[in-house]
LUMMIMAR-706982 format. One record per residue (C-alpha): residue in three letters; z, x, y. Coordinates in steps of 0.2 Angstrom, whole numbers, plus 5000, padded with zeros to 4 digits. Example, Ala and Ser with C-alpha at 12.3 -4.5 7.8 and 13.67 -1.06 7.14 Angstrom:
// residues 2
['ALA' [5039 5062 4978]]
['SER' [5036 5068 4995]]
***
This chain:
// residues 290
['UNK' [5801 4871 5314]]
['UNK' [5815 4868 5301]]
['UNK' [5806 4867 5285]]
['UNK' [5822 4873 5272]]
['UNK' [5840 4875 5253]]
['UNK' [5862 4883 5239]]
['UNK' [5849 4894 5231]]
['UNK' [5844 4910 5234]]
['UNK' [5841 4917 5217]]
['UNK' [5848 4931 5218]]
['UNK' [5867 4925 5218]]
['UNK' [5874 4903 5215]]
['UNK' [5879 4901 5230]]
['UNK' [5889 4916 5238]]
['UNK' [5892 4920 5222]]
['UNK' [5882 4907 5222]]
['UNK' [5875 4916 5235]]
['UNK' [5879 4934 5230]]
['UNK' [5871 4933 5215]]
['UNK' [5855 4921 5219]]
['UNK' [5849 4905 5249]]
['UNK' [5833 4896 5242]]
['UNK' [5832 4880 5241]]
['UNK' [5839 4891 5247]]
['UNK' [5848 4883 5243]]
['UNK' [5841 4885 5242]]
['UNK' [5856 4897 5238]]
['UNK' [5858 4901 5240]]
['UNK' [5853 4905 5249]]
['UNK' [5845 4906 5229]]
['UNK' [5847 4892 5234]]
['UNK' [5853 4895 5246]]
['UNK' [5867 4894 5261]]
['UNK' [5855 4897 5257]]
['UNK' [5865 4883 5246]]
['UNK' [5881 4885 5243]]
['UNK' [5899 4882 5237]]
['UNK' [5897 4900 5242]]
['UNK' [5915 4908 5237]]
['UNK' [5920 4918 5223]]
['UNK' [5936 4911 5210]]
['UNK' [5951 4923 5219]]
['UNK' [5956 4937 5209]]
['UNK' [5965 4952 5214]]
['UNK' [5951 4960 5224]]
['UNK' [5950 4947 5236]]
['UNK' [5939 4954 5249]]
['UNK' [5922 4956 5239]]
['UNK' [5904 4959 5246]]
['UNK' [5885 4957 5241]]
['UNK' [5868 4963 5245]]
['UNK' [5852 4961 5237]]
['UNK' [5832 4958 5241]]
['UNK' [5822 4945 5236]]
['UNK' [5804 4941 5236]]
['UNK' [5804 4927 5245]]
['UNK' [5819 4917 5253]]
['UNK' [5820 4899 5246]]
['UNK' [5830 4885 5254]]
['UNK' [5831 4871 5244]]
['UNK' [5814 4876 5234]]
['UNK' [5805 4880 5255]]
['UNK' [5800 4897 5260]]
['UNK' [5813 4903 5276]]
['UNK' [5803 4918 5276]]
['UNK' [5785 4913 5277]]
['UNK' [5783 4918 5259]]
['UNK' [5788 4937 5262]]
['UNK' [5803 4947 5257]]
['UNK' [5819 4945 5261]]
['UNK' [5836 4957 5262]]
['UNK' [5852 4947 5262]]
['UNK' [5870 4949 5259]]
['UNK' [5887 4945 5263]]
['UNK' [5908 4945 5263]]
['UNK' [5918 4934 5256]]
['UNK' [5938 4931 5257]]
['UNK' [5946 4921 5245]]
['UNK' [5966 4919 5245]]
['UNK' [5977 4917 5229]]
['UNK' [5981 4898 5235]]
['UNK' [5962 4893 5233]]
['UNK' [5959 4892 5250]]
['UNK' [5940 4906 5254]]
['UNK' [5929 4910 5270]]
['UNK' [5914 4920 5271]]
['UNK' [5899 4925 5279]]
['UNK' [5882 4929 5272]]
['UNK' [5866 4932 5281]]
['UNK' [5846 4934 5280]]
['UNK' [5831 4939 5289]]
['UNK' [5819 4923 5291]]
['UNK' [5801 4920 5298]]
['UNK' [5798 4915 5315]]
['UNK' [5786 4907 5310]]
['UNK' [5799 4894 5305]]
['UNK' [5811 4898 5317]]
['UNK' [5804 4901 5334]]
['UNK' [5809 4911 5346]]
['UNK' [5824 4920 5341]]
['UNK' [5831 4936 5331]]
['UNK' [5822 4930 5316]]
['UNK' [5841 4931 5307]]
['UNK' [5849 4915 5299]]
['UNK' [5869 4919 5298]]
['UNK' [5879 4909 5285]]
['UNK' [5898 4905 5291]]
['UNK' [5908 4895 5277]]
['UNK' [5926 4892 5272]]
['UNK' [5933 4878 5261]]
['UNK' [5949 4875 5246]]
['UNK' [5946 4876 5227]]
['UNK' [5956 4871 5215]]
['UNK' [5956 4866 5194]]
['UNK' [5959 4849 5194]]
['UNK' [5959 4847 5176]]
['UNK' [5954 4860 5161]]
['UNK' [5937 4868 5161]]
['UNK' [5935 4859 5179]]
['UNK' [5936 4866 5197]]
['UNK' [5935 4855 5212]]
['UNK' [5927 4864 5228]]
['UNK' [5927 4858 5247]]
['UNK' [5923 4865 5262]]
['UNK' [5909 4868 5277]]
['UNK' [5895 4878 5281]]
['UNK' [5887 4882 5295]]
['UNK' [5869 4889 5298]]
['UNK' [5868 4899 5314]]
['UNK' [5849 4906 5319]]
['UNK' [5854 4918 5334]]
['UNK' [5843 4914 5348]]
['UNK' [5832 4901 5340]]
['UNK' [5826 4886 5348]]
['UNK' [5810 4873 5342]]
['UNK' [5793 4876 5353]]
['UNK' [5786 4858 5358]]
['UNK' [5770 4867 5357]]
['UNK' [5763 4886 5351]]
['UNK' [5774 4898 5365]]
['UNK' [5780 4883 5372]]
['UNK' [5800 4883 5367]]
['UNK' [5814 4867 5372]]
['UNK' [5831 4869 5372]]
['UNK' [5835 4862 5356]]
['UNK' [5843 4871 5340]]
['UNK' [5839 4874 5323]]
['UNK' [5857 4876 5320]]
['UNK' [5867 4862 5305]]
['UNK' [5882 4861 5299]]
['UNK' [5886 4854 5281]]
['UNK' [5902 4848 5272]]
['UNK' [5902 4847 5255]]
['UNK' [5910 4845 5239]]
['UNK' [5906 4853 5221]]
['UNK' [5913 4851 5202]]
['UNK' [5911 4865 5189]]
['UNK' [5912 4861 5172]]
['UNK' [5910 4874 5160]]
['UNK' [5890 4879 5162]]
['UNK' [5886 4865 5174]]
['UNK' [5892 4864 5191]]
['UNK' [5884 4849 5204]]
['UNK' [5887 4848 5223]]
['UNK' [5885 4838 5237]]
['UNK' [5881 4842 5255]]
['UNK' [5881 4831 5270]]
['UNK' [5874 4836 5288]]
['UNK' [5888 4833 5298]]
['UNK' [5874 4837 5313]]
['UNK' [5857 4832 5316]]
['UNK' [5847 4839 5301]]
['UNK' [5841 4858 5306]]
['UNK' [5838 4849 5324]]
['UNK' [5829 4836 5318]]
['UNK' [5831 4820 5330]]
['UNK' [5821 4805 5339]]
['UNK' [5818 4819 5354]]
['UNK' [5812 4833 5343]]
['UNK' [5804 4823 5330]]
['UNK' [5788 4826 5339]]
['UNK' [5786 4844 5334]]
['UNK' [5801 4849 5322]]
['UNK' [5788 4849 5308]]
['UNK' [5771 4853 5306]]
['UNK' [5767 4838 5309]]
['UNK' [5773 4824 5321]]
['UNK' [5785 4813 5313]]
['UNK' [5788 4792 5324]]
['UNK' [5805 4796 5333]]
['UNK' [5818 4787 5324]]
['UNK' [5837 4793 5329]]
['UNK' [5847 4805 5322]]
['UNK' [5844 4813 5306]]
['UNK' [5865 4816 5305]]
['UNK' [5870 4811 5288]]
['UNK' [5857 4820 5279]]
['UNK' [5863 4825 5260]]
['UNK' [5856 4837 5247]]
['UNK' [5863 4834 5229]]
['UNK' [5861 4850 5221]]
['UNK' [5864 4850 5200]]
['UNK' [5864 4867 5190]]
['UNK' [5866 4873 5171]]
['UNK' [5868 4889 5164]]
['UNK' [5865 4897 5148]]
['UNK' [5870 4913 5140]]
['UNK' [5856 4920 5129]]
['UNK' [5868 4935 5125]]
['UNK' [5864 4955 5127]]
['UNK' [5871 4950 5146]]
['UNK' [5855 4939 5149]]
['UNK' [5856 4922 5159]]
['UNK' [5845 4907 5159]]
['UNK' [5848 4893 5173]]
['UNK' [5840 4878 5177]]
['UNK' [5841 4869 5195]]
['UNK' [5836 4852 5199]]
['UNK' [5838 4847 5219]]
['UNK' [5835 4831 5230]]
['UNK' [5835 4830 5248]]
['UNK' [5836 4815 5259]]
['UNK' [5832 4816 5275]]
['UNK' [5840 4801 5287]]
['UNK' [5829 4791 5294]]
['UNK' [5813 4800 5291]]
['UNK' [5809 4798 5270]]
['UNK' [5793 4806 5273]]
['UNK' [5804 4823 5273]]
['UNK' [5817 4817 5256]]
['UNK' [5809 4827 5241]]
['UNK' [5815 4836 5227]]
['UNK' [5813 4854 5221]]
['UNK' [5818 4863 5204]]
['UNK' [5821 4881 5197]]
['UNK' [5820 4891 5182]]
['UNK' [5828 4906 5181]]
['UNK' [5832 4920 5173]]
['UNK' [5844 4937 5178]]
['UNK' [5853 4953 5168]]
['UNK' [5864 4967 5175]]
['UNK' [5856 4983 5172]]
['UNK' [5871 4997 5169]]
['UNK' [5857 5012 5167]]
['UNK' [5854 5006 5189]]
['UNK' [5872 5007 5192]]
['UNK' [5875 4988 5189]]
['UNK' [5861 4980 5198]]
['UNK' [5857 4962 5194]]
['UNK' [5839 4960 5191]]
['UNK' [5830 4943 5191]]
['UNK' [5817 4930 5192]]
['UNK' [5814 4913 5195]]
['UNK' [5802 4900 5196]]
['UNK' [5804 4887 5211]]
['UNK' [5796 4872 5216]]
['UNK' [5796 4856 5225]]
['UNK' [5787 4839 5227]]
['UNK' [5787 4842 5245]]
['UNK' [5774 4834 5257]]
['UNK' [5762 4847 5262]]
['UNK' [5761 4838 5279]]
['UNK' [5778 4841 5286]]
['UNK' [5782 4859 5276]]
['UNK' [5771 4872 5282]]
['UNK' [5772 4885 5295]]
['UNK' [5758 4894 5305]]
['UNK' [5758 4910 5314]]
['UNK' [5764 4915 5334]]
['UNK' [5746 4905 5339]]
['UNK' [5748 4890 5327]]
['UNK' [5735 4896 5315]]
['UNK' [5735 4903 5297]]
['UNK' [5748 4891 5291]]
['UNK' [5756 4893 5272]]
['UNK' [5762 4878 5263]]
['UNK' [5781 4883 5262]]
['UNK' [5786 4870 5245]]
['UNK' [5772 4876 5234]]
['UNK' [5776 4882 5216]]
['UNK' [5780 4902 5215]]
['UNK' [5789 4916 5207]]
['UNK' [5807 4923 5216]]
['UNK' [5810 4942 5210]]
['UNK' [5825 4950 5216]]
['UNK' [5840 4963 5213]]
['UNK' [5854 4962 5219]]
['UNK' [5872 4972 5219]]
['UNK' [5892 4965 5219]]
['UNK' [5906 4975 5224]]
***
C-alpha cells in the first residue's frame, strides 16, 4: 500500500537527502527521495557520501516505516559542468510495502546551474525502486503490480528558500483504475491513471548562529484523479553539528499532515493493529557527511 514524501529530516534532499526522505520527502527522504533535488553543489570532492538514522522515515509528512526507525544513506556524483547522479537508500515497513525486501532504493541524476545571482536552477529524475515489492489485493494475497514511481522535477534556490516541483511521470506509487481497489487502506472508485501526480515542495532556512539551523517545510500533494488522497503536510525543524562526536549532525523535527485518516494507515502482515501514517509527531535523527 503506497501511503508516502523530499524530506527525510535528516539531510534536504540528498543533501537534501544526506542531511534530512520524509515527506520524505518526504526528504528526503527528510523529506524525502525521500524528496529530493537530491544532489550536492560540485565542488572538488565530487564523489561525496551520507549515512544517518532517524526515528521515523517520513515521506512527504507519511510514515514509510510504520512509525519505527530508520537507517539510510547515500552516494552522490556531481561533475564540475553541473550535471549530478546519485543513489540513496532506506529500510521501510512491509507493512506499507508488501511483499518485498522491505528496502526503498533512490536512483536520481539531473543538471544545475545559477541562472542568475543568488539563484540555482535544478532539473532532473528520480526514481523510487522497492526491490521485490508488489501490492496485496487482500492480507497474503499479492498482484503483479508495483509500488515503483518515477518523478521529474524542477527546483529554484534562492538564498534561504528553495521550492521544487515534482511530477509522476508513472502512475503514482502504482496507484491506477486496476489497483485502486486496494492501494490504500481503504478502497478508492477506480478512476484511470494517477500519471501526472505533483507534489509542490516550499522550504526556508534560518541560521540561529553557534552552527544551529531552524527550517520550516510547507508541502501539498495532488493526487490525479483521486482528491481524496491530495493533502498537505508541514515541518519544523531544527539540526547542529556536534564536533565533540566527530561532526555528526544531530536533529529534530516536527512533522505533520492534513492527511485523511481513511486512505493513510497501514496494518500489520494479518490486516490488524493498523497506525495512522500522517499523524503529528516528532523526527530525531544524527546523521554523518563525508
Amino acid at each position: 500500500m503506497k501511503t508516502r514524501l523530499l524530506t527525510l529530516f535528516l539531510t534536504s534532499s540528498c543533501l537534501l537527502h544526506a542531511a534530512a526522505r520524509a515527506e520524505g520527502e518526504a526528504t528526503a527522504p527528510v523529506q524525502g527521495p525521500a524528496a529530493a533535488a537530491p544532489a550536492a553543489a560540485p565542488s572538488a570532492a565530487p564523489i561525496t557520501a551520507n549515512i544517518g538514522l532517524v526515528s521515523d522515515y517520513r515521506f512527504r509528512g507519511i510514515s514509510q516505516t510504520w512509525k519505527r526507525p530508520a537507517v539510510q544513506g547515500g552516494f552522490d556524483y556531481a561533475h564540475s559542468s553541473g550535471f549530478y547522479l546519485g543513489t540513496w537508500a532506506s529500510n521501510v515497513s512491509g507493512n506499507s510495502y508488501n511483499n518485498g525486501a522491505g528496502l526503498e532504493m533512490d536512483l536520481y541524476g539531473g543538471f544545475k546551474t545559477a541562472v542568475a545571482e543568488g539563484v540555482t536552477l535544478d532539473v532532473g529524475a528520480l526514481a523510487y525502486v522497492y526491490p521485490g515489492a508488489r501490492l496485496n489485493r487482500a492480507p497474503g494475497v499479492p498482484t503483479g503490480d508495483k509500488y515503483d514511481n518515477v518523478d521529474v522535477y524542477a527546483a529554484v534556490t534562492a538564498g534561504n528558500f528553495s521550492g521544487k516541483l515534482s511530477v509522476a511521470a508513472t502512475d503514482y506509487f502504482g496507484l491506477d483504475g486496476n489497483t485502486a481497489a486496494y492501494a490504500y487502506f481503504n478502497a478508492l472508485t477506480p478512476a484511470g491513471s494517477s500519471k501526472g501526480s505533483a507534489y509542490l515542495d516550499l522550504n526556508y532556512g534560518f541560521d540561529l548562529g553557534q552552527g544551529l539551523t531552524a527550517a520550516a517545510h510547507v508541502g501539498h500533494l495532488w493526487v490525479r484523479h483521486y482528491g481524496d488522497l491530495s493533502y498537505t503536510d508541514w515541518k519544523l525543524s531544527l539540526s547542529k553539528p556536534i564536533e565533540s562526536l566527530g561532526g555528526l549532525t544531530l536533529s529534530a523535527s516536527l512533522v505533520g499532515t492534513d492527511a485523511d485518516k481513511r486512505f493513510y494507515q497501514a496494518g500489520d502482515a494479518g490486516g490488524l493493529n493498523a497506525k495512522r501514517l500522517g499523524n503529528t509527531g516528532v523526527v530525531l535523527g544524527v546523521s554523518k557527511a563525508f
